[in-house]
C-alpha positions, -999 to +999 in steps of 0.1 A: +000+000+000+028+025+011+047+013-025+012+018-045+008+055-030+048+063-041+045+048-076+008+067-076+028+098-064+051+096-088+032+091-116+012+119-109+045+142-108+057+130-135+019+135-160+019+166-144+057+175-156+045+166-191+019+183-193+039+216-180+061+205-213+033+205-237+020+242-223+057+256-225+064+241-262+027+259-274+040+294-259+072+289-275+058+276-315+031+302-314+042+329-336+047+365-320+030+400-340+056+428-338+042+464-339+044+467-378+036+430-385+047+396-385+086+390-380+101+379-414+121+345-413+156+352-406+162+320-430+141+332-458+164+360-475+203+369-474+210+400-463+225+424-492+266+422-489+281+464-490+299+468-521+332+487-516+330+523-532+345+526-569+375+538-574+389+529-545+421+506-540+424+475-515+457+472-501+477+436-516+504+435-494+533+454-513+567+440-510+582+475-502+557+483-472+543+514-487+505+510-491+491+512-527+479+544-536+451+555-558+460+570-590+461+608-588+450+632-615+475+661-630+455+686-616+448+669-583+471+693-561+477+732-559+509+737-582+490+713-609+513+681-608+500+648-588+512+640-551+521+603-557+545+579-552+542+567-586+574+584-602+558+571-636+527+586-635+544+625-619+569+621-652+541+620-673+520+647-655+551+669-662+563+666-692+528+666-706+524+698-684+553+716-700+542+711-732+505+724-727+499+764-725+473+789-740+482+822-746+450+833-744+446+832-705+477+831-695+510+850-699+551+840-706+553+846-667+519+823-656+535+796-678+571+801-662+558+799-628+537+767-629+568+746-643+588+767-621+568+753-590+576+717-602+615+721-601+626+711-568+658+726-558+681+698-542+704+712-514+735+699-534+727+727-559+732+701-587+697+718-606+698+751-602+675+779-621+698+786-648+692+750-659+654+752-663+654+784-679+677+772-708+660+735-711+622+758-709+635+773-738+642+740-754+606+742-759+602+768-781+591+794-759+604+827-747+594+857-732+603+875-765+586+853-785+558+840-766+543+879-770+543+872-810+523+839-798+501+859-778+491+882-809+481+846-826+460+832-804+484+803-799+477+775-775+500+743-773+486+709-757+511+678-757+497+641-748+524+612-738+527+590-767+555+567-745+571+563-715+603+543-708+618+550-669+650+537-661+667+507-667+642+509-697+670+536-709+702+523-722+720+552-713+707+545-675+722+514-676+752+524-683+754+556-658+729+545-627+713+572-606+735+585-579+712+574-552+681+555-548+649+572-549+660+594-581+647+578-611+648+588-651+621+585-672+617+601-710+583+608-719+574+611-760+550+639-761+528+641-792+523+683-798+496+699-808+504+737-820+477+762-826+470+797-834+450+817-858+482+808-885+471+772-884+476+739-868+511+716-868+515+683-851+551+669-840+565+642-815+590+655-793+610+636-763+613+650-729+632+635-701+621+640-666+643+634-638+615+626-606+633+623-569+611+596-545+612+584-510+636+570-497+661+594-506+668+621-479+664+649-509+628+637-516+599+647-502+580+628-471+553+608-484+555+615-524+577+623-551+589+659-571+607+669-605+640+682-595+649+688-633+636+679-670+655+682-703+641+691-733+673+698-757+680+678-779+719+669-764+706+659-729+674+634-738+682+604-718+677+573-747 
Protein backbone atom coordinates (compact mmCIF):
# COMPACT_ATOMS: atom_id res chain seq x y z
CA UNK A 1 0.00 0.00 0.00
CA UNK A 2 2.83 2.54 1.12
CA UNK A 3 4.66 1.33 -2.54
CA UNK A 4 1.22 1.76 -4.53
CA UNK A 5 0.80 5.53 -3.00
CA UNK A 6 4.77 6.35 -4.05
CA UNK A 7 4.49 4.78 -7.57
CA UNK A 8 0.79 6.71 -7.56
CA UNK A 9 2.81 9.81 -6.42
CA UNK A 10 5.09 9.56 -8.79
CA UNK A 11 3.21 9.13 -11.62
CA UNK A 12 1.19 11.94 -10.90
CA UNK A 13 4.50 14.17 -10.80
CA UNK A 14 5.66 13.04 -13.49
CA UNK A 15 1.93 13.53 -15.98
CA UNK A 16 1.92 16.59 -14.43
CA UNK A 17 5.74 17.49 -15.57
CA UNK A 18 4.53 16.63 -19.12
CA UNK A 19 1.89 18.28 -19.32
CA UNK A 20 3.90 21.61 -18.03
CA UNK A 21 6.12 20.49 -21.30
CA UNK A 22 3.28 20.45 -23.70
CA UNK A 23 2.02 24.21 -22.31
CA UNK A 24 5.75 25.58 -22.54
CA UNK A 25 6.44 24.06 -26.18
CA UNK A 26 2.75 25.89 -27.40
CA UNK A 27 3.97 29.40 -25.91
CA UNK A 28 7.18 28.88 -27.52
CA UNK A 29 5.81 27.56 -31.48
CA UNK A 30 3.13 30.17 -31.41
CA UNK A 31 4.16 32.92 -33.61
CA UNK A 32 4.72 36.49 -32.04
CA UNK A 33 2.99 39.96 -33.99
CA UNK A 34 5.63 42.85 -33.82
CA UNK A 35 4.16 46.38 -33.95
CA UNK A 36 4.44 46.67 -37.82
CA UNK A 37 3.60 43.03 -38.50
CA UNK A 38 4.67 39.59 -38.52
CA UNK A 39 8.60 38.97 -37.99
CA UNK A 40 10.06 37.92 -41.37
CA UNK A 41 12.10 34.53 -41.25
CA UNK A 42 15.62 35.17 -40.65
CA UNK A 43 16.24 32.02 -43.02
CA UNK A 44 14.14 33.21 -45.80
CA UNK A 45 16.39 36.04 -47.48
CA UNK A 46 20.25 36.89 -47.40
CA UNK A 47 21.04 40.05 -46.34
CA UNK A 48 22.51 42.38 -49.24
CA UNK A 49 26.55 42.24 -48.91
CA UNK A 50 28.14 46.38 -48.99
CA UNK A 51 29.89 46.85 -52.15
CA UNK A 52 33.18 48.67 -51.65
CA UNK A 53 33.01 52.30 -53.23
CA UNK A 54 34.55 52.60 -56.89
CA UNK A 55 37.49 53.80 -57.39
CA UNK A 56 38.95 52.91 -54.47
CA UNK A 57 42.09 50.56 -54.03
CA UNK A 58 42.40 47.47 -51.45
CA UNK A 59 45.66 47.16 -50.13
CA UNK A 60 47.72 43.60 -51.59
CA UNK A 61 50.39 43.48 -49.42
CA UNK A 62 53.32 45.43 -51.25
CA UNK A 63 56.71 43.96 -51.00
CA UNK A 64 58.21 47.49 -50.18
CA UNK A 65 55.74 48.27 -47.23
CA UNK A 66 54.27 51.39 -48.69
CA UNK A 67 50.54 50.98 -49.11
CA UNK A 68 49.09 51.24 -52.65
CA UNK A 69 47.90 54.43 -53.64
CA UNK A 70 45.11 55.46 -55.81
CA UNK A 71 45.96 56.96 -59.04
CA UNK A 72 46.08 60.80 -58.80
CA UNK A 73 44.99 63.20 -61.48
CA UNK A 74 47.47 66.07 -62.97
CA UNK A 75 45.48 68.59 -61.60
CA UNK A 76 44.79 66.95 -58.31
CA UNK A 77 47.13 69.27 -56.14
CA UNK A 78 47.71 73.21 -55.94
CA UNK A 79 50.90 73.70 -58.21
CA UNK A 80 48.98 71.35 -60.92
CA UNK A 81 51.35 68.07 -60.85
CA UNK A 82 50.01 64.81 -58.78
CA UNK A 83 51.20 63.99 -55.11
CA UNK A 84 52.07 60.31 -55.65
CA UNK A 85 54.51 57.88 -55.19
CA UNK A 86 54.16 56.68 -58.63
CA UNK A 87 57.38 58.39 -60.24
CA UNK A 88 55.82 57.08 -63.63
CA UNK A 89 52.67 58.65 -63.51
CA UNK A 90 54.44 62.50 -61.90
CA UNK A 91 56.91 62.12 -65.22
CA UNK A 92 54.07 61.99 -67.30
CA UNK A 93 52.01 64.74 -65.51
CA UNK A 94 55.14 66.92 -66.17
CA UNK A 95 56.34 66.56 -69.23
CA UNK A 96 52.80 66.64 -70.57
CA UNK A 97 52.41 69.83 -68.37
CA UNK A 98 55.28 71.56 -70.04
CA UNK A 99 54.25 71.06 -73.22
CA UNK A 100 50.54 72.44 -72.68
CA UNK A 101 49.88 76.42 -72.55
CA UNK A 102 47.25 78.88 -73.95
CA UNK A 103 48.23 82.16 -74.55
CA UNK A 104 45.01 83.33 -74.36
CA UNK A 105 44.64 83.15 -70.54
CA UNK A 106 47.66 83.06 -69.48
CA UNK A 107 50.96 85.02 -69.94
CA UNK A 108 55.13 83.99 -70.58
CA UNK A 109 55.26 84.58 -66.73
CA UNK A 110 51.90 82.28 -65.59
CA UNK A 111 53.55 79.62 -67.84
CA UNK A 112 57.08 80.12 -66.20
CA UNK A 113 55.82 79.92 -62.80
CA UNK A 114 53.69 76.74 -62.93
CA UNK A 115 56.75 74.65 -64.26
CA UNK A 116 58.84 76.73 -62.08
CA UNK A 117 56.82 75.29 -58.98
CA UNK A 118 57.59 71.65 -60.18
CA UNK A 119 61.50 72.10 -60.10
CA UNK A 120 62.62 71.13 -56.78
CA UNK A 121 65.77 72.59 -55.78
CA UNK A 122 68.14 69.81 -54.16
CA UNK A 123 70.44 71.25 -51.40
CA UNK A 124 73.50 69.91 -53.41
CA UNK A 125 72.69 72.69 -55.91
CA UNK A 126 73.16 70.06 -58.73
CA UNK A 127 69.74 71.83 -60.60
CA UNK A 128 69.85 75.10 -60.22
CA UNK A 129 67.48 77.94 -62.10
CA UNK A 130 69.76 78.56 -64.76
CA UNK A 131 69.23 75.00 -65.94
CA UNK A 132 65.45 75.23 -66.27
CA UNK A 133 65.40 78.40 -67.95
CA UNK A 134 67.69 77.18 -70.82
CA UNK A 135 65.99 73.53 -71.14
CA UNK A 136 62.23 75.84 -70.88
CA UNK A 137 63.51 77.25 -73.81
CA UNK A 138 64.18 73.99 -75.37
CA UNK A 139 60.61 74.17 -75.88
CA UNK A 140 60.20 76.82 -78.09
CA UNK A 141 59.14 79.42 -75.93
CA UNK A 142 60.39 82.72 -74.69
CA UNK A 143 59.43 85.75 -73.25
CA UNK A 144 60.30 87.46 -76.49
CA UNK A 145 58.65 85.28 -78.49
CA UNK A 146 55.81 84.05 -76.56
CA UNK A 147 54.35 87.93 -77.05
CA UNK A 148 54.29 87.22 -80.96
CA UNK A 149 52.25 83.86 -79.79
CA UNK A 150 50.12 85.91 -77.79
CA UNK A 151 49.08 88.18 -80.87
CA UNK A 152 48.14 84.58 -82.59
CA UNK A 153 46.04 83.18 -80.36
CA UNK A 154 48.43 80.32 -79.94
CA UNK A 155 47.66 77.51 -77.52
CA UNK A 156 49.96 74.28 -77.29
CA UNK A 157 48.58 70.85 -75.71
CA UNK A 158 51.08 67.85 -75.66
CA UNK A 159 49.73 64.14 -74.77
CA UNK A 160 52.35 61.23 -73.78
CA UNK A 161 52.73 58.97 -76.74
CA UNK A 162 55.54 56.75 -74.48
CA UNK A 163 57.08 56.32 -71.53
CA UNK A 164 60.26 54.27 -70.77
CA UNK A 165 61.80 55.05 -66.86
CA UNK A 166 64.96 53.74 -66.05
CA UNK A 167 66.70 50.74 -66.70
CA UNK A 168 64.23 50.94 -69.72
CA UNK A 169 66.98 53.57 -70.92
CA UNK A 170 70.19 52.26 -72.19
CA UNK A 171 71.97 55.25 -71.27
CA UNK A 172 70.70 54.50 -67.48
CA UNK A 173 72.19 51.36 -67.63
CA UNK A 174 75.25 52.41 -68.28
CA UNK A 175 75.42 55.61 -65.76
CA UNK A 176 72.87 54.50 -62.71
CA UNK A 177 71.34 57.18 -60.61
CA UNK A 178 73.51 58.48 -57.95
CA UNK A 179 71.21 57.43 -55.23
CA UNK A 180 68.07 55.46 -54.79
CA UNK A 181 64.93 57.22 -54.95
CA UNK A 182 66.04 59.36 -58.09
CA UNK A 183 64.69 57.80 -61.14
CA UNK A 184 64.79 58.80 -65.15
CA UNK A 185 62.12 58.48 -67.20
CA UNK A 186 61.70 60.07 -70.96
CA UNK A 187 58.34 60.81 -71.94
CA UNK A 188 57.39 61.12 -76.04
CA UNK A 189 54.99 63.94 -76.12
CA UNK A 190 52.79 64.09 -79.18
CA UNK A 191 52.33 68.29 -79.75
CA UNK A 192 49.56 69.88 -80.83
CA UNK A 193 50.43 73.72 -81.99
CA UNK A 194 47.65 76.22 -82.61
CA UNK A 195 46.96 79.72 -83.44
CA UNK A 196 45.05 81.68 -85.85
CA UNK A 197 48.24 80.80 -88.49
CA UNK A 198 47.09 77.19 -88.40
CA UNK A 199 47.60 73.89 -86.77
CA UNK A 200 51.10 71.60 -86.77
CA UNK A 201 51.48 68.25 -85.05
CA UNK A 202 55.06 66.90 -83.99
CA UNK A 203 56.47 64.19 -81.46
CA UNK A 204 58.97 65.51 -79.33
CA UNK A 205 60.99 63.58 -76.33
CA UNK A 206 61.27 65.01 -72.94
CA UNK A 207 63.17 63.46 -70.10
CA UNK A 208 62.13 63.98 -66.57
CA UNK A 209 64.33 63.38 -63.76
CA UNK A 210 61.51 62.57 -60.61
CA UNK A 211 63.32 62.27 -56.92
CA UNK A 212 61.15 59.61 -54.47
CA UNK A 213 61.20 58.40 -50.97
CA UNK A 214 63.62 57.04 -49.69
CA UNK A 215 66.07 59.35 -50.56
CA UNK A 216 66.83 62.06 -47.87
CA UNK A 217 66.38 64.90 -50.86
CA UNK A 218 62.84 63.68 -51.58
CA UNK A 219 59.87 64.66 -50.20
CA UNK A 220 57.99 62.75 -47.07
CA UNK A 221 55.35 60.83 -48.39
CA UNK A 222 55.47 61.55 -52.36
CA UNK A 223 57.67 62.26 -55.13
CA UNK A 224 58.91 65.85 -57.08
CA UNK A 225 60.66 66.91 -60.54
CA UNK A 226 63.97 68.15 -59.55
CA UNK A 227 64.87 68.81 -63.30
CA UNK A 228 63.65 67.92 -66.99
CA UNK A 229 65.45 68.23 -70.26
CA UNK A 230 64.14 69.05 -73.30
CA UNK A 231 67.33 69.84 -75.72
CA UNK A 232 67.96 67.80 -77.91
CA UNK A 233 71.87 66.90 -76.38
CA UNK A 234 70.61 65.94 -72.87
CA UNK A 235 67.40 63.45 -73.80
CA UNK A 236 68.20 60.43 -71.78
CA UNK A 237 67.72 57.34 -74.73
Amino acid sequence: MNWFRRVSRREWLAGGLVALLMISAVFLLWPADSPSGPVPSTTSATAPSIAKPSGTATATGSTSGVPDEPVVTADASADGLPRTRDYRTLAVAAATGIYSWDSRSSSYSDVYAKVRSWWELLPDGSNPLSVLVREFEGTGVTAATFTTLAEHSARRSGTAESLRCDLELAKVQEYPAPWEGLHVCTVTVQVVDESTNGRSAYAAPVTVMVNCPPATTAPSGHCAMVAFYATAERIVY
